[in-house]
SETOR-97125 format. One record per residue (C-alpha): residue number from 0; x, y, z; residue in one letter. Coordinates in Angstrom, 2 decimals, always signed. Layout:
// residues N
pos;px;py;pz;code
NUM;X;Y;Z;A
...
This chain:
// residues 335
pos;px;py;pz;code
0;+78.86;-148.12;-40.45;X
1;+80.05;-147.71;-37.13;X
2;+77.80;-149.65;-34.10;X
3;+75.49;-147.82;-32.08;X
4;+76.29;-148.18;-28.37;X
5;+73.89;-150.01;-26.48;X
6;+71.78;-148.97;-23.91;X
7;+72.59;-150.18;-20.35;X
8;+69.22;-151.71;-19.32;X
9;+67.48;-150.01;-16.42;X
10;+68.04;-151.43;-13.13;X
11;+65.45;-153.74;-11.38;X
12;+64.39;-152.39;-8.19;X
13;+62.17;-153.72;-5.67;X
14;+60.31;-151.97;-3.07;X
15;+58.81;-153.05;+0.22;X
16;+60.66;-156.19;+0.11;X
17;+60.70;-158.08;+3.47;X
18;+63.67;-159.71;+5.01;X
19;+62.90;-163.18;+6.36;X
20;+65.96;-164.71;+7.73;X
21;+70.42;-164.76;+7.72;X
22;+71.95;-166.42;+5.16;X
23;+75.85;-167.21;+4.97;X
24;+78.16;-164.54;+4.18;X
25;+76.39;-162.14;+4.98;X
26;+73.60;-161.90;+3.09;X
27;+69.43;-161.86;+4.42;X
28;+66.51;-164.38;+2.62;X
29;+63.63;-163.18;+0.88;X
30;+61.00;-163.99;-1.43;X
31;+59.68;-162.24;-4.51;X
32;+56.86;-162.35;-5.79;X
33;+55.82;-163.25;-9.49;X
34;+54.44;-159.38;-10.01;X
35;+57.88;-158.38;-8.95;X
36;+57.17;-157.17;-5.38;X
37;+58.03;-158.60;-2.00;X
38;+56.09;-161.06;-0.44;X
39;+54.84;-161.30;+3.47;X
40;+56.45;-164.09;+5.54;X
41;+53.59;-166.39;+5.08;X
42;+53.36;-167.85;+8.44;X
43;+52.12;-171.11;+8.84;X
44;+53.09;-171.49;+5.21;X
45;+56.36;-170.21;+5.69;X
46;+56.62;-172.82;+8.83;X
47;+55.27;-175.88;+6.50;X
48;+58.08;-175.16;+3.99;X
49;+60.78;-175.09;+6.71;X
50;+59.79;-178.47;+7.83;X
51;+59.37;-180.13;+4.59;X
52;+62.53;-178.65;+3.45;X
53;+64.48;-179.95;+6.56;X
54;+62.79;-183.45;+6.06;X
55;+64.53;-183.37;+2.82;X
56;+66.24;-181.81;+0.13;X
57;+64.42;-181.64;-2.32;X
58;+62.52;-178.58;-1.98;X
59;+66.02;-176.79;-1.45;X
60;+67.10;-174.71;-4.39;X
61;+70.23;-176.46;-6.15;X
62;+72.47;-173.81;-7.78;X
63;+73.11;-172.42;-4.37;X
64;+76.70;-172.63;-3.37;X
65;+78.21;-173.14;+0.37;X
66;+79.17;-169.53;+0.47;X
67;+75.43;-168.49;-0.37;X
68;+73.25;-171.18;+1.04;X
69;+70.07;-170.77;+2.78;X
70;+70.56;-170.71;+6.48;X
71;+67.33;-171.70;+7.00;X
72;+65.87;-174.01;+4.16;X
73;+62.34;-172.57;+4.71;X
74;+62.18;-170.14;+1.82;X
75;+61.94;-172.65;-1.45;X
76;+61.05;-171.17;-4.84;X
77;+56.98;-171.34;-5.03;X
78;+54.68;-171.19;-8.40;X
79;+53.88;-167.28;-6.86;X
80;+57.76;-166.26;-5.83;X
81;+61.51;-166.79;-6.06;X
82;+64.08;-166.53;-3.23;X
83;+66.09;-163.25;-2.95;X
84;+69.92;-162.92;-1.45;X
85;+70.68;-159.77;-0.49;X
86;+73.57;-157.65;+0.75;X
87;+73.28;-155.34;+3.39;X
88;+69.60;-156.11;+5.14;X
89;+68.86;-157.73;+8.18;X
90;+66.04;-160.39;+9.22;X
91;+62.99;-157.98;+10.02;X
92;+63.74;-155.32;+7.91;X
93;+62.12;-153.86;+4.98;X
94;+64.27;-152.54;+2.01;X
95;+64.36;-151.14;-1.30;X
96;+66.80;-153.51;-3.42;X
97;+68.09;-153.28;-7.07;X
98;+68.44;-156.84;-8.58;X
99;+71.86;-157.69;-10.45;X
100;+71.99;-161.22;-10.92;X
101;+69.47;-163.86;-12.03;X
102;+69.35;-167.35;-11.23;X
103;+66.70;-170.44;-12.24;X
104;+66.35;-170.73;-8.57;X
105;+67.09;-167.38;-6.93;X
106;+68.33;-163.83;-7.25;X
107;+70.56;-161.72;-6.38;X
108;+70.19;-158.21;-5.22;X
109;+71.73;-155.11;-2.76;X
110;+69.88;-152.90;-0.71;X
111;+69.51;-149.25;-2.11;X
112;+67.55;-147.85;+0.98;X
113;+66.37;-149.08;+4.36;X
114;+62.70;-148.21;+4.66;X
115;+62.01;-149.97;+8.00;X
116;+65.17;-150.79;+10.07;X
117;+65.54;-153.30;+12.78;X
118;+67.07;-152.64;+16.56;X
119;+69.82;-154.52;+15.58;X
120;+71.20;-152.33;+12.87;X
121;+74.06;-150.20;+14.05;X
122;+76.42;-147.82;+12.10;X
123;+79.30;-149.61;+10.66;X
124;+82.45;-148.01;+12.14;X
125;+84.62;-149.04;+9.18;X
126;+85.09;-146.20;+6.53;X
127;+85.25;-149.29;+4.42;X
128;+82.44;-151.19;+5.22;X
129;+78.84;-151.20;+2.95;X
130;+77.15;-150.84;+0.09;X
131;+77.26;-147.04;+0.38;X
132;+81.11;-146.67;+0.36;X
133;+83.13;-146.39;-2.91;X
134;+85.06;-148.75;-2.87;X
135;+83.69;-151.02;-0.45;X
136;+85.64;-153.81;+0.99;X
137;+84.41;-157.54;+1.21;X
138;+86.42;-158.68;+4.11;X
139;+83.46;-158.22;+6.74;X
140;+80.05;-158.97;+6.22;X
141;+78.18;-158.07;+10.15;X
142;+79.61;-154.79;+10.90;X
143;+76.00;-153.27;+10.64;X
144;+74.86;-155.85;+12.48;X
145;+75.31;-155.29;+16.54;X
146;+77.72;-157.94;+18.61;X
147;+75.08;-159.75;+20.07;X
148;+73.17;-159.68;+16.87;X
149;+76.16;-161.59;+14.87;X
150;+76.48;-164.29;+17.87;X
151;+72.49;-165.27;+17.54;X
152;+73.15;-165.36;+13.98;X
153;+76.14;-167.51;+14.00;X
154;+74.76;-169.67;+16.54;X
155;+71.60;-170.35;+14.34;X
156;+73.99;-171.00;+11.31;X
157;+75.54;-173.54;+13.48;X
158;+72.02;-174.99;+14.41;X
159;+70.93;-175.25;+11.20;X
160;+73.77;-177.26;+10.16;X
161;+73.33;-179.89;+13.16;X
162;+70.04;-179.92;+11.52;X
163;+70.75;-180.08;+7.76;X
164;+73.89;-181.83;+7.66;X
165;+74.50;-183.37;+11.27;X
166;+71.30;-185.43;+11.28;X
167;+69.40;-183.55;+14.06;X
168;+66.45;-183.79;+12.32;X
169;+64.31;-185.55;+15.11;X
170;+65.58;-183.39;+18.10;X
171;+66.87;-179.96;+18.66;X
172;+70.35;-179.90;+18.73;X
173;+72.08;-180.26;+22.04;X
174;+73.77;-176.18;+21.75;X
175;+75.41;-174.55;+24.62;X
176;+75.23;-171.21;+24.43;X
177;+77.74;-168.66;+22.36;X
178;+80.91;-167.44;+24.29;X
179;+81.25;-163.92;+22.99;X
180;+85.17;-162.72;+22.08;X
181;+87.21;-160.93;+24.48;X
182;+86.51;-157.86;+21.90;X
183;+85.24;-157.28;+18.85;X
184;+87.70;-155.36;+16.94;X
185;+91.61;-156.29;+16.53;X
186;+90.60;-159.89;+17.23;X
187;+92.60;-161.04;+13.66;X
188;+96.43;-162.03;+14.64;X
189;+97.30;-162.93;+10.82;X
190;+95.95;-160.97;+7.02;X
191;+96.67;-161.50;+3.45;X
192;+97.23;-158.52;+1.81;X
193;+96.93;-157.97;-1.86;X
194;+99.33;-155.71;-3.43;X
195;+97.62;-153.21;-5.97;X
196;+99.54;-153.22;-9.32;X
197;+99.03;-149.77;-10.23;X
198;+99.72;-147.98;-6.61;X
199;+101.90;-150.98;-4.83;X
200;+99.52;-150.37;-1.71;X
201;+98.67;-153.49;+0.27;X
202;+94.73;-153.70;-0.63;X
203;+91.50;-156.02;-0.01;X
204;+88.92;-157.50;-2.89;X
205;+86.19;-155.41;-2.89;X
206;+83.02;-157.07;-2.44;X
207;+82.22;-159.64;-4.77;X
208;+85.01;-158.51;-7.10;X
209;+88.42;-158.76;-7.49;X
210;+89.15;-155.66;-7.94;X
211;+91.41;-154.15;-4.97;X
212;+90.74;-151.51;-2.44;X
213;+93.88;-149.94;-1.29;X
214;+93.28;-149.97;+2.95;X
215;+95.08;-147.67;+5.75;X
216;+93.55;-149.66;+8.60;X
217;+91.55;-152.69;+9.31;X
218;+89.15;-152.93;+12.20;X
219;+89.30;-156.31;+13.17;X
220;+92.99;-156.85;+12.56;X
221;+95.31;-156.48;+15.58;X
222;+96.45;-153.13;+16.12;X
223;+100.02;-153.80;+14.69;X
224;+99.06;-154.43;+11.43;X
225;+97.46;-151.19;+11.05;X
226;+100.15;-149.85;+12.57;X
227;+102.35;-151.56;+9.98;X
228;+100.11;-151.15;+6.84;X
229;+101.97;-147.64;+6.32;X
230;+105.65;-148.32;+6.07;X
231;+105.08;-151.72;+4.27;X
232;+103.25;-149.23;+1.42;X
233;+106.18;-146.67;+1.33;X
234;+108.80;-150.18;+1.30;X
235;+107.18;-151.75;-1.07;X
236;+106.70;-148.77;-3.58;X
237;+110.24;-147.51;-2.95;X
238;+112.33;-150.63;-2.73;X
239;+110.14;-153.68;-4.90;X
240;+107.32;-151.52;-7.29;X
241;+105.63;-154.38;-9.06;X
242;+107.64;-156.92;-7.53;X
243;+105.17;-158.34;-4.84;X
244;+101.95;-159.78;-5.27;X
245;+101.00;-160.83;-1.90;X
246;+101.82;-160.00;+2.29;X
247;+100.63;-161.80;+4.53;X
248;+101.25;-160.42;+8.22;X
249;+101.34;-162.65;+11.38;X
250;+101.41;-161.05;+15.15;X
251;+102.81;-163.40;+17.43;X
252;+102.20;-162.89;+20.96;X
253;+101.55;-159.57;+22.21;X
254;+101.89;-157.65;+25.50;X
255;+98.00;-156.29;+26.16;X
256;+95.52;-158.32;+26.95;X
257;+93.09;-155.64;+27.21;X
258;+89.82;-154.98;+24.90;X
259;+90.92;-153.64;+21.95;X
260;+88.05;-150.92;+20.40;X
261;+87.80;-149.40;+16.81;X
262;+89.19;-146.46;+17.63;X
263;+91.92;-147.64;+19.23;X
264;+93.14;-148.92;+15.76;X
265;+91.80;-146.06;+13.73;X
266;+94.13;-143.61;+16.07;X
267;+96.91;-145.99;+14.27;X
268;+96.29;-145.30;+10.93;X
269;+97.98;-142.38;+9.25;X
270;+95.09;-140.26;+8.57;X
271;+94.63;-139.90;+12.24;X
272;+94.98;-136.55;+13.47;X
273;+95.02;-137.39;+17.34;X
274;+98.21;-137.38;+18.41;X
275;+97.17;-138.46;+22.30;X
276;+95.16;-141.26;+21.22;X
277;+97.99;-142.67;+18.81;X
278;+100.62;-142.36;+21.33;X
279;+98.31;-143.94;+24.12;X
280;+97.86;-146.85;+21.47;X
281;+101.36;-147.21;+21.24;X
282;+101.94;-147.37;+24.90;X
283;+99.16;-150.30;+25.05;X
284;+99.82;-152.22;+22.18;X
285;+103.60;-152.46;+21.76;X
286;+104.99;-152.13;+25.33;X
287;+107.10;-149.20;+24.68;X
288;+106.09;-147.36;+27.57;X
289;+108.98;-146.57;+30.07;X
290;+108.13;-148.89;+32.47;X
291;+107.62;-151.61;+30.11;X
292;+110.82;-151.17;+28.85;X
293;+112.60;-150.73;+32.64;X
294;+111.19;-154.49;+33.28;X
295;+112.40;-155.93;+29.78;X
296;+108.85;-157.16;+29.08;X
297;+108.84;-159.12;+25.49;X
298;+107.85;-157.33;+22.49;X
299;+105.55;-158.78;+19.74;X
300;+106.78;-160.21;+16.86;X
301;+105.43;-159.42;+13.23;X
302;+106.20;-161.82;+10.69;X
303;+106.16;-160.84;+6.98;X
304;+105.56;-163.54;+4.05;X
305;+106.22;-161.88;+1.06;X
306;+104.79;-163.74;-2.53;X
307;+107.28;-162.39;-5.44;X
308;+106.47;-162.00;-9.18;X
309;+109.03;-163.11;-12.02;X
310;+112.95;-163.22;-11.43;X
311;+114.26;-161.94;-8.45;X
312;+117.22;-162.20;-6.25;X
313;+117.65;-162.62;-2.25;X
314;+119.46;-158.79;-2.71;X
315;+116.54;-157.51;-3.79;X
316;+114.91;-157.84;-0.34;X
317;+117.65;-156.60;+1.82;X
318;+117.31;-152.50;+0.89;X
319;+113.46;-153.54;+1.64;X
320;+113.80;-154.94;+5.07;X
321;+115.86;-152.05;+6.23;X
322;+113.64;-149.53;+5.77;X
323;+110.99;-151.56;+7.02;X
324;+112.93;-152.73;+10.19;X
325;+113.67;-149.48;+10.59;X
326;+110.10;-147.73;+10.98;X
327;+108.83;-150.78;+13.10;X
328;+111.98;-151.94;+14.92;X
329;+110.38;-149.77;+18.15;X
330;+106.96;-151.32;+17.99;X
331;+107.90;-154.88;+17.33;X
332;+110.55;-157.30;+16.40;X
333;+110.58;-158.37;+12.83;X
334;+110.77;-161.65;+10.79;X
């Protein structure tokens, strides 16, 4: 007698749940309560529980790894609620989340809808980025988040490890205050690429998965990676289909030092359909503007590390670096 398929179980969602504080990677702190809704800061009893916990560790939950630790140790499990991580919130808000993971000591859930936004909260510029995209990448975590909202949080992830872990536990640790980049976007000079078995495109893990998500641009990658995401796809599928299982791209030094923006490397990508704002992005990112090229001014460099599967042969690579020379040799010089 054939089984009956079973059910998938109905998903857990929680309304009205209150974001407390930043947590690594990403995610915010919250608490849930026994009857399965979110809990109010607490207050003073939210500020007792920091201090204990920071006077030691045994109030901190233990099955918490570094990538998902508390920032702030003030939010240990209680005999009325649990501690929450969740993806895409920020401190102050208040969200509707679905559960999907369990833990003795905490839980794990996303945010389906955000019912009371902070200021902070922006609209992530990468068609990649958040819980609402299919796929979703899981190379950025902040994007929602605005600038100066991801340097306060950094700097009080860095605080709180003076104070958990450096011994500043009598005394407020001696912080300057954060430098902010040059820019925000096209800050990364080196990527690792996976290559996707089924389409050979160079891809990222989705978020918490390892699943791949084929990419056409990345934000905070240095222009000439976007730029070269394209023709290392059509190389790679051409010249070595299922022969590569990692890139890695490296820009050495570059000819702008001006603020690169996100749609300066979105008019790089191929699906861009401005043909004055690609060509202006040329000019300023590869130096191949007339005058540039009257006063010999260096180009970049792009390095390429390629990671092979099974047998192969230094031949194999040569009808590959051609036709990738080729499409780049104007933009950059290759290695």
């Amino acid at each position: 007698m054939p089984k009956r398929p079973q059910a998938k179980p109905e998903p857990e969602i929680v309304s009205g749940l209150h974001l407390l504080d930043i947590a690594y990677g990403g995610e915010t702190v919250a608490r849930l309560g026994v009857g399965g809704q979110g809990e109010e800061d607490g207050g003073g009893d939210n500020e007792d529980a920091r201090r204990k916990a920071q006077g030691g560790s045994q109030e901190i939950p233990t099955e918490l790894s570094p990538q998902s630790s508390v920032l702030s140790p003030a939010l240990p499990p209680t005999p009325t609620s649990q501690v929450v991580f969740v993806t895409g919130g920020l401190p102050g808000e208040v969200v509707e989340a679905q559960l999907y993971r369990r833990k003795k000591s905490f839980l794990k859930a996303n945010v389906r809808k955000v019912e009371q936004a902070v200021p902070e909260r922006r609209e992530p510029p990468c068609p990649y980025f958040g819980l609402d995209k299919w796929p979703n990448c899981g190379g950025c975590q902040w994007q929602h988040a605005t600038y100066a909202a991801q340097l306060d949080y950094k700097n009080r992830i860095f605080r709180d490890q003076l104070i958990r872990l450096g011994g500043f536990t009598d005394r407020e640790p001696p912080l300057l205050p954060p430098v902010p980049a040059h820019s925000e976007w096209g800050y990364r000079n080196s990527v690792e690429l996976q290559v996707d078995e089924k389409t050979g495109r160079p891809s990222f893990h989705r978020q918490n998965s390892i699943r791949l998500v084929p990419v056409e641009l990345c934000l905070i990658a240095h222009p000439l990676i976007t730029l070269a995401l394209e023709p290392l796809a059509q190389a790679l599928i051409k010249h070595l289909p299922r022969r590569v299982h990692q890139v890695t791209i490296r820009v050495g030094p570059t000819s702008s030092d001006e603020a690169v923006s996100a749609s300066d490397i979105a008019a790089l990508s191929p699906n861009s359909q401005d043909a004055a704002a690609r060509l202006d992005a040329l000019e300023r990112f590869t130096a191949i503007s007339p005058l540039d090229g009257a006063l010999d001014r260096p180009r970049p460099r792009l390095l390429f590390i390629l990671r092979m599967l099974g047998q192969w042969e230094t031949a194999l690579l040569e009808p590959f670096t051609a036709e990738l020379q080729a499409a780049l040799d104007k933009y950059a010089e290759l290695t």
